[in-house]
C-alpha positions as CSV (number, residue, x, y, z in Angstrom):
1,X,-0.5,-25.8,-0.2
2,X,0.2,-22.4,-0.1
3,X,-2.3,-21.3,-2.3
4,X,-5.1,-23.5,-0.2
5,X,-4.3,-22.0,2.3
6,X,-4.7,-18.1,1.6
7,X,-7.8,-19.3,-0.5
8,X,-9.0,-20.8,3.3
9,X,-8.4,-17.9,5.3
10,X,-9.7,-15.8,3.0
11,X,-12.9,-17.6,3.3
12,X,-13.1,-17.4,7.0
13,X,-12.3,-13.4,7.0
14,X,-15.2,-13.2,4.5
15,X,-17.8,-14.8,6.5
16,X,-17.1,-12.4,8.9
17,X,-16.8,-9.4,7.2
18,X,-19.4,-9.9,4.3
19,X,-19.8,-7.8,0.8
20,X,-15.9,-7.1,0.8
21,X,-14.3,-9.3,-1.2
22,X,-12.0,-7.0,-2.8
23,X,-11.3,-5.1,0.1
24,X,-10.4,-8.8,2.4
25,X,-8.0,-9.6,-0.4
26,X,-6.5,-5.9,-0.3
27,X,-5.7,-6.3,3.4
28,X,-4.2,-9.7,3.3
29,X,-2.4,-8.6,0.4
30,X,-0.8,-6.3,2.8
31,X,0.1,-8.2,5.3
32,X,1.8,-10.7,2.9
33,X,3.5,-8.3,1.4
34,X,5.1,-7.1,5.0
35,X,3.6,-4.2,4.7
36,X,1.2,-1.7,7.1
37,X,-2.5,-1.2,6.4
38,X,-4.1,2.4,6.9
39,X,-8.2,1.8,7.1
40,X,-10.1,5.3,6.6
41,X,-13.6,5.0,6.9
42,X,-16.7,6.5,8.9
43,X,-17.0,4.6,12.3
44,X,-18.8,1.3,12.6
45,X,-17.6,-0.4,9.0
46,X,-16.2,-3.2,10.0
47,X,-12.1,-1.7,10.6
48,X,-11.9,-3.5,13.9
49,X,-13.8,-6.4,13.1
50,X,-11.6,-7.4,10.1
51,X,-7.9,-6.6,12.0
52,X,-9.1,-9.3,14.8
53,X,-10.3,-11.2,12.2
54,X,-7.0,-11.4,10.1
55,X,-5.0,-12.0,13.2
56,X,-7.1,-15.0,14.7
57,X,-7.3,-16.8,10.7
58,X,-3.3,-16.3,11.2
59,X,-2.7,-17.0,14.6
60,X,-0.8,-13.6,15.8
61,X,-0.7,-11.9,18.6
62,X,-3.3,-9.1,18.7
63,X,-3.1,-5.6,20.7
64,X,-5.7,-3.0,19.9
65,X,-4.3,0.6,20.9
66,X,-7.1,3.6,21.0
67,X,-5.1,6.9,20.1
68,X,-7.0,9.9,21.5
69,X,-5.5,13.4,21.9
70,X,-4.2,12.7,25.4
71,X,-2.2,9.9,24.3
72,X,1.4,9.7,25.2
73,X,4.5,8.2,23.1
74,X,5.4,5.8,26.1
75,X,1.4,4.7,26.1
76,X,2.9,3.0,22.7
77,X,6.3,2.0,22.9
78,X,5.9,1.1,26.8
79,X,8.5,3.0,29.8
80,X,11.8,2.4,31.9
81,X,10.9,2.0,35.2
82,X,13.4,2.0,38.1
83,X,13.5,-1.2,40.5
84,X,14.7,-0.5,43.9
85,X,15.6,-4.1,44.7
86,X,17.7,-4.6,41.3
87,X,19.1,-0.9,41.4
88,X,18.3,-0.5,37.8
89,X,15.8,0.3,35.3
90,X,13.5,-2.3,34.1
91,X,11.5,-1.9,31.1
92,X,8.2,-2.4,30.7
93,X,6.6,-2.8,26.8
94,X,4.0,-1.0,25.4
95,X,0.8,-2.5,23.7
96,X,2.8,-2.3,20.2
97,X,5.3,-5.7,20.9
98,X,2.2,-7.7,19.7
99,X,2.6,-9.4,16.2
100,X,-0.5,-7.2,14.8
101,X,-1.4,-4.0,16.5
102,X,-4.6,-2.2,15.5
103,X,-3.9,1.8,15.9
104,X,-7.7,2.6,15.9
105,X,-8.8,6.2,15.3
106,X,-5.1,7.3,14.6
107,X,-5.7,10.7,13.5
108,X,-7.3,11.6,16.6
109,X,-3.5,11.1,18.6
110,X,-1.3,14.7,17.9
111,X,1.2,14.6,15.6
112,X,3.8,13.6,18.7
113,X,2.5,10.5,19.3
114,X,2.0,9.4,15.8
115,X,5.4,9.8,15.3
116,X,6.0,7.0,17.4
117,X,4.9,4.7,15.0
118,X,7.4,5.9,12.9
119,X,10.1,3.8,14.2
120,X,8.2,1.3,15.1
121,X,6.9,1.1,11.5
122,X,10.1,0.9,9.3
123,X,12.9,0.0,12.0
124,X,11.0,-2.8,13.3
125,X,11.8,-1.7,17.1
126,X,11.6,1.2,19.4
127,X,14.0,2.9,21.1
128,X,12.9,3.5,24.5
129,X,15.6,5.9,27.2
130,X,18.6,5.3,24.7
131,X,18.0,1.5,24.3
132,X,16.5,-0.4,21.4
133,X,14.0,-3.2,21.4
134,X,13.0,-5.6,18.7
135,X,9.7,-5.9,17.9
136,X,8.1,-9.2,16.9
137,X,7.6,-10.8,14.0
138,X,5.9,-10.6,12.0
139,X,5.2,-7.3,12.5
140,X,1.7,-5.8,11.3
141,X,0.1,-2.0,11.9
142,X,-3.0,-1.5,10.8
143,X,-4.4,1.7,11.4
144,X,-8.4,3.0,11.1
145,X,-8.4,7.0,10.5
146,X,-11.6,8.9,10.7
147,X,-12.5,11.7,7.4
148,X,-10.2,14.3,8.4
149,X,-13.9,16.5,8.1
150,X,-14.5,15.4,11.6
151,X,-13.9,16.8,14.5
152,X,-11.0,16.5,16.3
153,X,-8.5,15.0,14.1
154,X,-5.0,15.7,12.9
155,X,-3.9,14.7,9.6
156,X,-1.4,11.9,9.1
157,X,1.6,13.4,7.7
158,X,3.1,12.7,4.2
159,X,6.0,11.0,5.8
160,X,3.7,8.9,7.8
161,X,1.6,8.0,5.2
162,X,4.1,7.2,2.9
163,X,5.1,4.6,5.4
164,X,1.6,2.6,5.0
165,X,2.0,-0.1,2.2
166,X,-1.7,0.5,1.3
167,X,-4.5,2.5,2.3
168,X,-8.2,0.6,1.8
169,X,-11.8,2.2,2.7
170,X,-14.4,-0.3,2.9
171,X,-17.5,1.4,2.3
172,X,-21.2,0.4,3.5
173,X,-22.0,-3.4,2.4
174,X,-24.5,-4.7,0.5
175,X,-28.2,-4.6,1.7
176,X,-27.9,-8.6,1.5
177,X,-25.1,-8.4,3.5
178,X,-25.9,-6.3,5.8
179,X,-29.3,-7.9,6.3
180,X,-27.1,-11.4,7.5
181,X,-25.3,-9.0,9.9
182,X,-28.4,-8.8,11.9
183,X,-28.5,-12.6,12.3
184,X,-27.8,-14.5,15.1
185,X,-26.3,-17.0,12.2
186,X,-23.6,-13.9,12.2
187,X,-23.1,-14.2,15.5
188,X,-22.3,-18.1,15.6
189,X,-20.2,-16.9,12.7
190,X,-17.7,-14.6,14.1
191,X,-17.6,-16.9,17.0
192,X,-16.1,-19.7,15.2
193,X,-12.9,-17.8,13.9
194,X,-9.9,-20.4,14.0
195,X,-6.8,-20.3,13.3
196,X,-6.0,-21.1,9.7
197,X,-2.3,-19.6,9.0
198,X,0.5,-20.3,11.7
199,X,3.5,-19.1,11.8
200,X,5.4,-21.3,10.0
201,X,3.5,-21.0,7.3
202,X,3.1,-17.3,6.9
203,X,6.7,-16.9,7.0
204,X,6.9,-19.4,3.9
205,X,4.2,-17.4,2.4
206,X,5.7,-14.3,2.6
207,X,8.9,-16.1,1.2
208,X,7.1,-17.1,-1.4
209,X,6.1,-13.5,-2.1
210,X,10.0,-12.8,-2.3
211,X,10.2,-15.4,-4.8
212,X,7.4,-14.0,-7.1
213,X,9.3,-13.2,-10.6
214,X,8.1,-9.8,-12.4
215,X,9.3,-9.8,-15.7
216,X,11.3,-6.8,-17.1
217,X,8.5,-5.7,-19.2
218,X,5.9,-5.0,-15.8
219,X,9.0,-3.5,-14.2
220,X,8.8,-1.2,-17.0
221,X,5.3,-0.5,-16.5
222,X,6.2,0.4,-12.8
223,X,8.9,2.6,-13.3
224,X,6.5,4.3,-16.0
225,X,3.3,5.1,-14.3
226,X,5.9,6.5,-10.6
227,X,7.7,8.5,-13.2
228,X,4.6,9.7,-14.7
229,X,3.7,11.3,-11.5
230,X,6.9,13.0,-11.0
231,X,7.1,14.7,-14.6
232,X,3.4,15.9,-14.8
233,X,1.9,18.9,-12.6
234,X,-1.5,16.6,-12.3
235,X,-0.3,15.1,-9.4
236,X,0.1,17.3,-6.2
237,X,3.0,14.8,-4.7
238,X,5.5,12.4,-6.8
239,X,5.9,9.1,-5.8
240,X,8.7,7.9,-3.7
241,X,11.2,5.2,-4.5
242,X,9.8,3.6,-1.2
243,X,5.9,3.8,-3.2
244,X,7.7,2.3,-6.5
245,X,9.0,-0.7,-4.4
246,X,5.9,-1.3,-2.5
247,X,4.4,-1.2,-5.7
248,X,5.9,-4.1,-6.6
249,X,6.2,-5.8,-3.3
250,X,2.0,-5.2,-3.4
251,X,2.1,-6.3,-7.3
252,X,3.9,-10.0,-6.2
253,X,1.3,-10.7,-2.9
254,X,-1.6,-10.5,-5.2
255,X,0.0,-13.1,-7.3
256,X,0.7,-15.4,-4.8
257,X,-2.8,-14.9,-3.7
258,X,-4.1,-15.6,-7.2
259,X,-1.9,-18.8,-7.0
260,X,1.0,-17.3,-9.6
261,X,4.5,-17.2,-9.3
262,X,4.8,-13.9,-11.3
263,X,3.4,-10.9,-11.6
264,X,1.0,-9.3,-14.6
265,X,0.2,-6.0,-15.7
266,X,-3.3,-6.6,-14.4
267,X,-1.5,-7.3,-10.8
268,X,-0.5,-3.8,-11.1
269,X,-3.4,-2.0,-12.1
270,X,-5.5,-4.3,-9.2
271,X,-2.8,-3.0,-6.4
272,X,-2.3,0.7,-7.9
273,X,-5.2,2.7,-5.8
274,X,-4.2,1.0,-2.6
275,X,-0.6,1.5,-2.9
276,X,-0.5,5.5,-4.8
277,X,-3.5,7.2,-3.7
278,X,-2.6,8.0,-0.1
279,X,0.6,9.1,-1.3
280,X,-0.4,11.1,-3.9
281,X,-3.1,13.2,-2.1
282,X,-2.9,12.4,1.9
283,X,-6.9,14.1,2.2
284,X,-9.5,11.7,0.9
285,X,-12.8,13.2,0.8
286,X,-14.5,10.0,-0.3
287,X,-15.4,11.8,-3.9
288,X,-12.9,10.0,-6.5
289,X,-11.4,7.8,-4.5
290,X,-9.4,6.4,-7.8
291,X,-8.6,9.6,-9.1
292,X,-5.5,10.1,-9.6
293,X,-4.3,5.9,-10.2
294,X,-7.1,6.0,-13.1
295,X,-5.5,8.6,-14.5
296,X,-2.4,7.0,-14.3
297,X,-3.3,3.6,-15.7
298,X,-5.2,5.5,-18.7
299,X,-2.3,7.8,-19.6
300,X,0.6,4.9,-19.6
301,X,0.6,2.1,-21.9
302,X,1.0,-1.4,-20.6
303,X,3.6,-1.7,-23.8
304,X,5.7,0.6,-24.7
């Protein structure tokens, strides 16, 4: 069931963002994982388009947040507010107690209101005048960055980053596909989204994730290729032991996708770029996207 499932909604996200396969399963993968999803492309690929889309096919609560560079912390996380008939502060949430929150054009917010997310991000809550609230769950950020070569950005830092499960670009699509974009078939298309997932059944999905067995052998492998970047002056930054878990966490959601209940070596090497190369150089210029996880999966023998 679980694996029809996945298998549907994937289908439904694909019909509605076409020629990205790969890239569909990447961001699901995420999610599944309980993990957040940075998006860095040029404008108008599709970022928006496919967070709606994965939180209609799962049936979440959606909130889209625009970060410019007048955007306040409280925009986010919401503000105390003092009611005169109660004589007391009431508080009112921000946009980010939705299940999956779309932080579109992130690095155009300064570096003070990205750190909002922070919190948000690993604590599951916000702390808002000395008090904490929970955030819902499931809780999902994904977050679309412009090329830090454009104006008006600030880059994400390391800490931030390193706080995003995966980073994906997706790329312009196919001519095919983007021919069927200018259909009004298209149109009926992303019309028809429905909900595929609940709630229930995510949270025994991502259960399931837990439940994925990785044998001591591909732990190996994953201890190998973080250490790897630690030892070696090839890689700018060394992987964290929050990257080496995620590794794995990534590593068990793409088997459950692939309807396993354990984890390969080609799991690992599928997940690596999305989970390392943020981490390992925060600027992407779009020129070697893979560079560094390539280099990793070349120099580090699956057996050893």
């Amino acid at each position: 069931m679980v694996f029809d499932s996945v298998n549907r909604a994937l289908e439904q996200i694909n019909h509605i963002i076409l020629g990205k396969e790969k890239e569909t399963k990447l961001a699901l993968c995420c999610l599944l994982a309980r993990g957040h999803l940075l998006i860095e492309d040029l404008p108008g690929m599709g970022k928006t388009t496919l967070s709606h889309a994965l939180a209609s096919t799962l049936g979440l609560s959606y909130s889209r947040i625009q970060f410019t560079s007048d955007l306040l912390p409280a925009d986010i996380t919401g503000i105390s507010i003092f009611n005169q008939q109660a004589h007391d502060f009431t508080f009112h949430a921000g946009p980010i107690f939705n299940q999956v929150v779309l932080a579109d054009e992130i690095n155009r917010a300064s570096p003070k209101t990205q750190s909002a997310l922070l919190e948000a991000m690993e604590e599951k809550q916000v702390s808002v005048d000395g008090n904490t609230h929970k955030l819902p769950s499931p809780f999902f950020v994904i977050a679309t960055q412009n090329p830090l070569h454009q104006s008006g950005t600030f880059p994400l830092p390391e800490s931030q980053l390193d706080r995003f499960l995966m980073r994906i670009t997706l790329g312009f699509p196919p001519v095919e596909a983007e021919r069927k974009m200018l259909t009004q078939q298209y149109e009926q298309e992303k019309s028809k989204v429905i909900e595929i997932i609940n709630h229930d059944l995510l949270v025994e999905i991502q259960q399931a994730v837990d439940k994925v067995t990785a044998k001591e052998q591909v732990i190996e492998y994953i201890l190998r290729l973080v250490t790897l970047t630690r030892v070696s002056e090839d890689f700018p930054i060394p992987l964290s032991p929050r990257a080496t878990m995620a590794l794995l966490k990534a590593s068990k959601a793409w088997a459950i996708i692939d309807g396993r209940d354990f984890v390969t070596h080609e799991d690992v090497q599928t997940v690596l770029p999305s989970v390392v190369e943020h981490r390992l150089r925060p600027e992407t210029r779009y020129r070697d996207v893979n560079q560094y996880s390539t280099q990793l999966i070349e120099s580090v023998n699956v057996l050893q």
